[in-house]
C-alpha positions as CSV (number, residue, x, y, z in Angstrom):
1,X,-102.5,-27.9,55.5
2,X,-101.5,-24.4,56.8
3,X,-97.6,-26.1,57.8
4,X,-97.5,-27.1,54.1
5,X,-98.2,-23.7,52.7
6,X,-95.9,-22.1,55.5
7,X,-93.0,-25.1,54.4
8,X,-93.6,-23.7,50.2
9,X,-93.5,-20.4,51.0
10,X,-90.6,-20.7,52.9
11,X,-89.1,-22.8,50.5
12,X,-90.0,-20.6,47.7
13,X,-88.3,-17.5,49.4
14,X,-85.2,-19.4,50.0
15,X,-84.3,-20.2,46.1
16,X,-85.6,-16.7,45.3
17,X,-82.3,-15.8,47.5
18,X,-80.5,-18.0,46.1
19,X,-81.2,-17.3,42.7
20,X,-80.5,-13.6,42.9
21,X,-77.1,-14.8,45.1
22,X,-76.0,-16.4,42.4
23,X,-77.0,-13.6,39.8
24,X,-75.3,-11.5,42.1
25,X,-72.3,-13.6,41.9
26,X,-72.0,-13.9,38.2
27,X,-72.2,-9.9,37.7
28,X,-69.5,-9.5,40.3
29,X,-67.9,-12.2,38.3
30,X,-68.1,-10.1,35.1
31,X,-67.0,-6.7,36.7
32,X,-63.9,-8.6,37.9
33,X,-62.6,-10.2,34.5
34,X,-63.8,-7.1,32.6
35,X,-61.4,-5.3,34.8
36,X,-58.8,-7.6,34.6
37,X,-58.9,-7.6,31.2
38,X,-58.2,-3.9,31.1
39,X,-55.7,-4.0,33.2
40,X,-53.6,-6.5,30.9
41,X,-54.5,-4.5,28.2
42,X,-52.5,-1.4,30.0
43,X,-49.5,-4.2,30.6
44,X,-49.8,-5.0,27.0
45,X,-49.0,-1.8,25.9
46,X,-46.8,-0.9,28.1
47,X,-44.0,-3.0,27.9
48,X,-41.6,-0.9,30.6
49,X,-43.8,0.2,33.8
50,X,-41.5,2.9,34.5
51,X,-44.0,4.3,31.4
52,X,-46.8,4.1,33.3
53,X,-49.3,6.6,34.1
54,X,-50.8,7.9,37.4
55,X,-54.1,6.7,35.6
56,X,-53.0,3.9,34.7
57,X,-51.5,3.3,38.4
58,X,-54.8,4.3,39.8
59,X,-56.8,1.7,37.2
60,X,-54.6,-1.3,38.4
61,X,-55.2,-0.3,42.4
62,X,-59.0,0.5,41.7
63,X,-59.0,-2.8,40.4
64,X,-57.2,-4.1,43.6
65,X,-59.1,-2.6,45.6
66,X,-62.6,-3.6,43.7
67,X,-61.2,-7.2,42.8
68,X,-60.4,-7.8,47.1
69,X,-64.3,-6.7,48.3
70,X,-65.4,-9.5,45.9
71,X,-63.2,-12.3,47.1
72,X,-64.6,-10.7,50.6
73,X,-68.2,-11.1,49.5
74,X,-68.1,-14.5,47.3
75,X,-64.9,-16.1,49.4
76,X,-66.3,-17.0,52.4
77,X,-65.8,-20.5,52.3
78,X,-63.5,-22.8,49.9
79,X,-66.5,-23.6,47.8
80,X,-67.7,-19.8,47.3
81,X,-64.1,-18.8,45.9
82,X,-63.6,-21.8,43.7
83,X,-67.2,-21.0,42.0
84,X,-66.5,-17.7,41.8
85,X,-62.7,-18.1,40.1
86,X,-64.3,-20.4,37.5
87,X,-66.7,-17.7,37.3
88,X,-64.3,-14.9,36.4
89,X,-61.7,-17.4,33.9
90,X,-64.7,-18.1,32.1
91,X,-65.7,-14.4,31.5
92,X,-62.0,-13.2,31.2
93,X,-61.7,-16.4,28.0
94,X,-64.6,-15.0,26.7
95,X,-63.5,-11.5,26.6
96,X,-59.6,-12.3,25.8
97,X,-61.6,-14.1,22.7
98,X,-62.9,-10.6,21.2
């Protein structure tokens, strides 16, 4: 009896983990295409980069810098990145949509 309750408890922590993994993964996911988006929105008006600003240089390797410590976190293994692309296209559709 007491191994059962030990086994759901267990169990129970586990997919609370998991749950806020994958909560965690979808808000990174969001962050990343938000700031992708902005970034082609900078390329979009700038046709010539030799017009581009030191903000607008510092956006694009913020979101470099950002956009690499995800893949770091959600990229561990071949099924982690995929999930977490299809994440970020989906969000960056949506927003491109707007």
């Amino acid at each position: 009896m007491k191994n059962t309750k030990l086994a759901a408890f267990i169990l129970a922590g586990v997919m609370a983990l998991s749950l806020v993994a994958c909560n965690s993964m979808e808000s990174d996911a969001k962050k990343v295409a938000k700031r992708a988006y902005e970034i082609e929105q900078i390329y979009s008006k700038k046709w010539d980069t030799s017009n581009f600003t030191r903000s607008d240089d510092n956006k694009i390797r913020e979101y470099m810098n950002f956009t690499n410590k995800m893949y770091e976190k959600h990229g561990k293994d071949r099924e982690g990145r995929e999930k977490f692309n299809s994440l970020v296209d989906k969000e960056l559709k949506k927003l491109q949509k707007e």
